[in-house]
C-alpha positions in Angstrom: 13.5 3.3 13.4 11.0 2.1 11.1 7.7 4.7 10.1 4.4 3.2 9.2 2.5 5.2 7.2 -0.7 4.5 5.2 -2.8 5.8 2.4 -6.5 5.8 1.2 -7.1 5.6 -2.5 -9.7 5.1 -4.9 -8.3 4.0 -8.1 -5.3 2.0 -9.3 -2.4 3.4 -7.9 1.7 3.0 -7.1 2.2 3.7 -3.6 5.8 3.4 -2.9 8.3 2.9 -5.5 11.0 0.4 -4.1 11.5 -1.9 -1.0 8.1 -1.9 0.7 6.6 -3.5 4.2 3.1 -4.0 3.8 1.5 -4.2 6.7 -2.3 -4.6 5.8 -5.6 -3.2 4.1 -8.8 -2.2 4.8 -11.3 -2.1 2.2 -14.4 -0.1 1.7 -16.6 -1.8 -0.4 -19.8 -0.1 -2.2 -21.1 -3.9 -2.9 -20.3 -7.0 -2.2 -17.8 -8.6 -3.8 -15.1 -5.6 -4.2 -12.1 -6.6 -5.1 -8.4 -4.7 -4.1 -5.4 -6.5 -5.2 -1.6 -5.3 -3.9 1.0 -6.5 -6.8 5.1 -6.6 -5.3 5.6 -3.9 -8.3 5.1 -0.6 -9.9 1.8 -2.2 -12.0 -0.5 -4.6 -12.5 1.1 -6.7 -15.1 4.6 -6.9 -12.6 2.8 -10.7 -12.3 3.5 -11.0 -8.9 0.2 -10.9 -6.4 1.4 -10.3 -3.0 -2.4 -9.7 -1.4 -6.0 -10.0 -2.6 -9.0 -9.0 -0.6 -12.4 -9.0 -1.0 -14.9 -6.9 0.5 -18.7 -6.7 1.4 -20.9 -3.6 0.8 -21.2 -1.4 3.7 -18.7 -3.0 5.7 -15.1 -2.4 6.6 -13.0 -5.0 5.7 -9.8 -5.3 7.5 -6.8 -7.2 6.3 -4.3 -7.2 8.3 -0.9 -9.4 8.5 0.7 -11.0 11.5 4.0 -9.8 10.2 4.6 -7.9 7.6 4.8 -8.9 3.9 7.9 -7.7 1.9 7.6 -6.3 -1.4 11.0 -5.6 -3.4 10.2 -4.3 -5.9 7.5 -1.5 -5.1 3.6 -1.3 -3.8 1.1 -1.0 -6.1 -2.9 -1.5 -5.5 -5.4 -2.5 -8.1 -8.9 -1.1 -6.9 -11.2 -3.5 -8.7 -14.7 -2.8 -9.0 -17.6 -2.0 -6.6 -14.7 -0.4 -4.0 -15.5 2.9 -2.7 -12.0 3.3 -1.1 -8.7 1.1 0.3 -6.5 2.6 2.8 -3.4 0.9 2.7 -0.8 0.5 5.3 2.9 0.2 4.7 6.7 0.8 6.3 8.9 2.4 3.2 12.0 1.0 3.1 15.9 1.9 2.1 18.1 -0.7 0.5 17.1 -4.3 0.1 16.8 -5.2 3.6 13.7 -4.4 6.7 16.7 -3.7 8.6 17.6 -0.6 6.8 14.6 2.4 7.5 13.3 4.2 4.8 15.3 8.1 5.1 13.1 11.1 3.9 14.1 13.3 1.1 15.8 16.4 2.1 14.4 19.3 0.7 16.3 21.3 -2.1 14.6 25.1 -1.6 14.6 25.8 2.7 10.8 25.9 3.6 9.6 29.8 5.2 6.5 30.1 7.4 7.1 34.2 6.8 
């Protein structure tokens, strides 16, 4: 089973390290003209654009794929200027392949609610 998931940032930031699914963005804009671009890597100088977006001021801005994109090599999401906040929406992935769902990390030290 596959688990979308999504996260809202305000500055430049990696958002899943490895095989990604993204799925779509929604950005706030403060102004017109602000800019969000998702790079298929762990920065913005991985040189490979996978989504650019841009929004107007007081306005959401939905962007939002009829299938999903695939990223190999990470998600990371450059919040350009004049962008309040971008929530991002994205299926984590295991292994090279969409076929394969992402597994959580098992925790080392047993959580207590005591």
């Amino acid at each position: 089973m596959l688990v979308s998931a999504y996260r809202t940032l305000s500055i430049d930031q990696i958002i899943n390290e490895g095989p990604t699914l993204l799925t779509g963005f929604q950005i706030h804009a403060s102004a017109d003209g602000g800019i969000v671009t998702v790079y298929d890597g762990l920065d913005a100088t991985s040189g490979v654009i996978a989504a650019h977006g841009v929004g107007w001021a007081n306005d959401t801005n939905p962007i939002m794929f009829p299938s999903p994109v695939f990223l190999n090599n990470g998600l990371f999401v450059d919040v350009g200027a004049n962008v309040h906040h971008v929530s991002v929406y994205f299926i984590p992935l295991r292994g090279n392949s969409p076929l394969q769902p992402y597994q959580p990390i098992e925790l080392k030290t047993p959580v207590s609610f005591e």
